[in-house]
N, C-alpha and C positions, 0 to 999 in steps of 0.2 A: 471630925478632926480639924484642931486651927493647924491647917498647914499654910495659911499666909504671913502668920506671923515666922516660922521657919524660915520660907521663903525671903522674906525682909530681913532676917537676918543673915541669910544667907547672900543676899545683895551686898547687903553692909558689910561683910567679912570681905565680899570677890574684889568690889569696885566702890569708886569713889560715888557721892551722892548727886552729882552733877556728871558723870558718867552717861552715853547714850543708852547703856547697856545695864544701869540701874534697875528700871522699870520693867523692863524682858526678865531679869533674874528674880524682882520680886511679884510679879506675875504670873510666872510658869507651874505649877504644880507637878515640879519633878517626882513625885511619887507614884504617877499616874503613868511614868514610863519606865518603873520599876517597882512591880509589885510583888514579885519575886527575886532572889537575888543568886548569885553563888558567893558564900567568904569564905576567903581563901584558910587555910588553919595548917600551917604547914605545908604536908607533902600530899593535901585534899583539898576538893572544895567542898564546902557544904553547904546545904540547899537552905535559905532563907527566903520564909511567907511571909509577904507584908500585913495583910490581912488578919493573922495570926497573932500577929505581937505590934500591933500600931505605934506603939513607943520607938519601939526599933528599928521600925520601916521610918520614919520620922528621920532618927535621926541617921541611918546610912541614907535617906535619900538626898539631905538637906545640908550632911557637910560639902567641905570644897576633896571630896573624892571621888575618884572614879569608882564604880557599880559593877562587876562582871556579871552582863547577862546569859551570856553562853561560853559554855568551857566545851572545846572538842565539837562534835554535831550536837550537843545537850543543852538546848533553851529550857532556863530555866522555869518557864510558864508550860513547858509542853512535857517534862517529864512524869514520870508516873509517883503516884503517891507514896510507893514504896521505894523510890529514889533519895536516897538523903545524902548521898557522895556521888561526887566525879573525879576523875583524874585527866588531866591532860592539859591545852594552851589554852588561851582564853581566846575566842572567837567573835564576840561580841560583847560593846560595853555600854554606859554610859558614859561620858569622857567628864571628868572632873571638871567642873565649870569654871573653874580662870583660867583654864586652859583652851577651855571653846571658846571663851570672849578673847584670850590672847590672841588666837589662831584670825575669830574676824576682825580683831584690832590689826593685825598684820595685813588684812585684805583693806585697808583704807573703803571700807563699804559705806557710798552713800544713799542718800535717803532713795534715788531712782537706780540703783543698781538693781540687776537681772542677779541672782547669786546661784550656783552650784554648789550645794552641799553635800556630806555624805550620811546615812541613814542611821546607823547602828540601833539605838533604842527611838530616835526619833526627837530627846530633849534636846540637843544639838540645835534640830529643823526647828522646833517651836519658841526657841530665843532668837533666831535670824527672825521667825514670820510675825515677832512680838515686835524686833526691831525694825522691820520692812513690813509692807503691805504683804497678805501672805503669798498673792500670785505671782510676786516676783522673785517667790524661791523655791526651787527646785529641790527634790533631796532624792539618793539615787542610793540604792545597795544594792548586791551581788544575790543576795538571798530575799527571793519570793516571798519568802515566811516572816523574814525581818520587816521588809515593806509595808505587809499585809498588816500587821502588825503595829507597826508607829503608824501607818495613815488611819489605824482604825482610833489609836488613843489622839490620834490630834486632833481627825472629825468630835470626840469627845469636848473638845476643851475648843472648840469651834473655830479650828485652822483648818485651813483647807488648801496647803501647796501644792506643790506639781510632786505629783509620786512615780519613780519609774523603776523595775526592773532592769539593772545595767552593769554590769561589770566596767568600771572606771578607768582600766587601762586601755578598752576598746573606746568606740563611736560613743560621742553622748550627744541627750537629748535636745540639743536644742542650741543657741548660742549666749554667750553671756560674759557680763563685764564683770564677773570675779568667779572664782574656784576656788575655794577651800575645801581641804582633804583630811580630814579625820583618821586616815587611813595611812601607812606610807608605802612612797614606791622606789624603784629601784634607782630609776632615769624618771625624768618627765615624761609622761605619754605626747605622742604625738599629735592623740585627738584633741588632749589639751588646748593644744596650740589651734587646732582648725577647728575649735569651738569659742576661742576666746574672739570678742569682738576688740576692733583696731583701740591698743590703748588699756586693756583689760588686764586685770593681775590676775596670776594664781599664784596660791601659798598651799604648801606642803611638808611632808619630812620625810627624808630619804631614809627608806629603809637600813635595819641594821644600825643607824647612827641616832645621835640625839638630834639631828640637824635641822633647822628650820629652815624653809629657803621660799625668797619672794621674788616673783619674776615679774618685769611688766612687758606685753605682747611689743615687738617692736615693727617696724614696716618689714623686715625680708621674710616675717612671718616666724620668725626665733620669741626669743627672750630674752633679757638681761633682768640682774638685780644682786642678791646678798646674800647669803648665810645669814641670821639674826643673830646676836647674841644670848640670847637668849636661848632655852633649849628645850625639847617634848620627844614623848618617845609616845610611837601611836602601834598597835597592830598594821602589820605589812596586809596588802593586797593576797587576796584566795581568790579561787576560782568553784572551789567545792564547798560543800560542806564543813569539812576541817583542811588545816594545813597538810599536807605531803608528810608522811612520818617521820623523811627527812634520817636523819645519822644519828637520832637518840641510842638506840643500840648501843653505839661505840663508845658511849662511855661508862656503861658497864664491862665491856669487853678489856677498858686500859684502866680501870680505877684503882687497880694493884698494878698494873702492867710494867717491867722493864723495863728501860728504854733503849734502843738501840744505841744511845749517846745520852750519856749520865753526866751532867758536870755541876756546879754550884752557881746559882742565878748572881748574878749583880744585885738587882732591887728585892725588897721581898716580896711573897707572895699577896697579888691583887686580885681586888675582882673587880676583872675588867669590866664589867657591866653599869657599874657605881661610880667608872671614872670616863663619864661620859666624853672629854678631850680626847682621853687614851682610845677607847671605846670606838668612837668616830672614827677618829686617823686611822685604827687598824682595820678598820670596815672598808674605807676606801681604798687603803693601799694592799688591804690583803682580804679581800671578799670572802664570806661564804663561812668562816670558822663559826664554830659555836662554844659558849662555852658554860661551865658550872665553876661552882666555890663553896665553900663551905668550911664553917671554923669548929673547934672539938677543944676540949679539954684545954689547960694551960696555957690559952691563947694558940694553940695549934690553929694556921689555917691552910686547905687544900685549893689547889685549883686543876682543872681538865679545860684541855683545849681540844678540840676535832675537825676536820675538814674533808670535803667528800674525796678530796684528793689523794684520802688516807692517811696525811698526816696527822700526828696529834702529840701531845703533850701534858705529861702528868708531871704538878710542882708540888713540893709541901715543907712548910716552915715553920718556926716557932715567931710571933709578932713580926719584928722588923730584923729578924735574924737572914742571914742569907739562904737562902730554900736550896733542897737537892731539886732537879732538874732532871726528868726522864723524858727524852724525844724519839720519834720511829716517824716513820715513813718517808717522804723524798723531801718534805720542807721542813726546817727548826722553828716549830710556830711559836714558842718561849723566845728566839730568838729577836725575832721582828716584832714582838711587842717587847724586849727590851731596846733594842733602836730608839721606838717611839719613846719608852719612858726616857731614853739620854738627851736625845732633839730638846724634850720639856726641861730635863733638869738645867743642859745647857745656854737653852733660849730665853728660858722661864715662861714658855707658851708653846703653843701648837699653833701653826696655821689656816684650822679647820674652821674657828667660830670668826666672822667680820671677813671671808672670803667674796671675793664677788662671783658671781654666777653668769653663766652663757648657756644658752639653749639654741640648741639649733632646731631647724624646723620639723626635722626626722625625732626629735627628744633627746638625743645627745646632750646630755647634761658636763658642763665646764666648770670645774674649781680651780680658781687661782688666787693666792696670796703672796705677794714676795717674789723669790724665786721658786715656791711651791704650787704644782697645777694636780690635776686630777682629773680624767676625764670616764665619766659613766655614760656606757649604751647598752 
């Protein structure tokens, strides 16, 4: 297979040709850390062999897309032959490559940087160790099997990083002047911080949010830095196999449901997942909702909101007609994301993206813009 020529074009689509991160992208033989895939097809995923259909494998591994290699505890490479669906979250991926170069563009990495990376398929690891010498980068996941796995395809392709076994919100291995997280977390970890050497940045994205945020280590052993403008949405941090089932249930439970309190929305029906401003702001000022959408017939679209606190809320409207409104439980979750949408129409922005950031030592994570603050622990 010419997959260098792929690879070069795939340089040339992500980054400029005098770019550091040129050479790394048309180097790497991304197909060699996805030879199997899941695509997504709806309300499934189906199982895709690379080996099978090389054309194919070609070109899912070589555009600027992300790759799901596991949905649920199901690694694509470890399912059974008679496996050809799954259902459930994605677990593991390849991250779309201007998105890993944006991520270590954000880490200002130089040529003698110690780096912190995170695992997932492991092509991530092998454009930092194409970029840097490879002992000076570290790549760490939660899953044994994930590890075992990229440091076996990276010995392939003749890298050979620091591989460890680690859950990233606890102790990590070692110390280092940058941490990039592929991952996102809720707050900054702590051990971040008593990992980072004096001077050290890390970059991540707060869970739930599209939120980029760069910190540089400062002397009382915190942080300080920014929001980016810019914006990435990564898999949040696990500790098992798969996520916590979590309150999926409950929106089967209200998909017709009543509502305790029925009234006509302001805006119309969003989905909040797609308005990443909105999206954000409501993550931070109102943690923990999840939510669905879905459009039907004559521009019909629905949405469901839920929260472990048992609130929720079922909208549904025609385009940009005003939606009926069903709410239950002790919070009007329709409510406080129309807030958020009035703050936008009235300001004509949110205060979440170009916010600066404070870290304290403990990860106490600081937003402030304005007169808007926010604080995560």
């Amino acid at each position: 297979m010419d997959w260098e020529t792929h690879a070069r074009c795939l340089a040339a689509d992500t980054v400029r040709p005098e770019s550091r991160w040129h050479a790394p992208l048309a180097a790497v033989p991304r197909h060699v850390f996805v030879p199997r895939w899941w695509a997504n097809e709806g309300d499934r995923w189906v199982l895709r062999d690379g080996p099978a259909d090389p054309e194919a494998w070609m070109q899912a591994a070589y555009r600027n897309r992300t790759v799901v290699t596991r949905v649920g505890p199901l690694h694509a490479d470890d399912v059974d032959p008679g496996t050809e669906t799954a259902a459930g979250i994605p677990t593991s991926s390849s991250t779309l490559p201007g998105l890993v170069v944006a991520m270590y563009r954000h880490a200002v990495i130089s040529d003698d940087s110690d780096v912190l990376v995170t695992t997932g398929s492991g092509y991530g690891t092998a454009l930092a160790c194409r970029r840097l010498h490879d002992k000076r980068v570290t790549s760490i996941d939660v899953d044994p099997s994930l590890v075992e796995k990229a440091g076996e395809r990276l010995e392939s392709i003749n890298l050979r990083p620091q591989m460890a076994v680690c859950d990233i919100t606890g102790p990590l291995p070692g110390e280092f002047d940058r941490i990039v997280s592929t991952v996102s977390v809720r707050a900054v970890p702590a051990s971040w911080l008593a990992a980072l050497r004096p001077g050290g940045r890390l970059v991540t994205t707060l869970a739930e949010t599209g939120l980029i945020i760069t910190a540089d280590k400062t002397a009382d052993g915190g942080a300080t830095g920014q929001v980016q403008w810019d914006r990435a949405g990564f898999m949040r941090t696990r500790a098992g196999e798969d996520y916590p089932h979590g309150i999926a249930d409950r929106f089967e439970e209200i998909r017709e449901a009543e509502g305790e309190h029925v009234t006509t929305g302001r805006y119309p029906v969003l989905n909040v997942r797609e308005a990443w401003d909105i999206w954000s702001m409501l993550s931070l000022t109102s943690p923990g909702i999840e939510h669905r959408y879905e459009t039907g017939e004559n521009r019909q679209r629905r949405a469901w909101m839920v929260h472990p606190d048992g609130s929720w809320a079922r909208v549904e409207g025609r385009w940009i007609d005003p939606p009926t409104v069903h709410q239950g439980g002790p919070r009007r979750l329709w409510d406080e994301l129309e807030r958020i949408r009035h703050r936008l129409n009235a300001e004509g922005g949110l205060p979440v993206y170009g916010a600066q950031v404070r870290v304290d030592p403990d990860g106490t994570t600081h937003l402030s813009r304005g007169n808007w603050s926010a604080t995560i622990s």
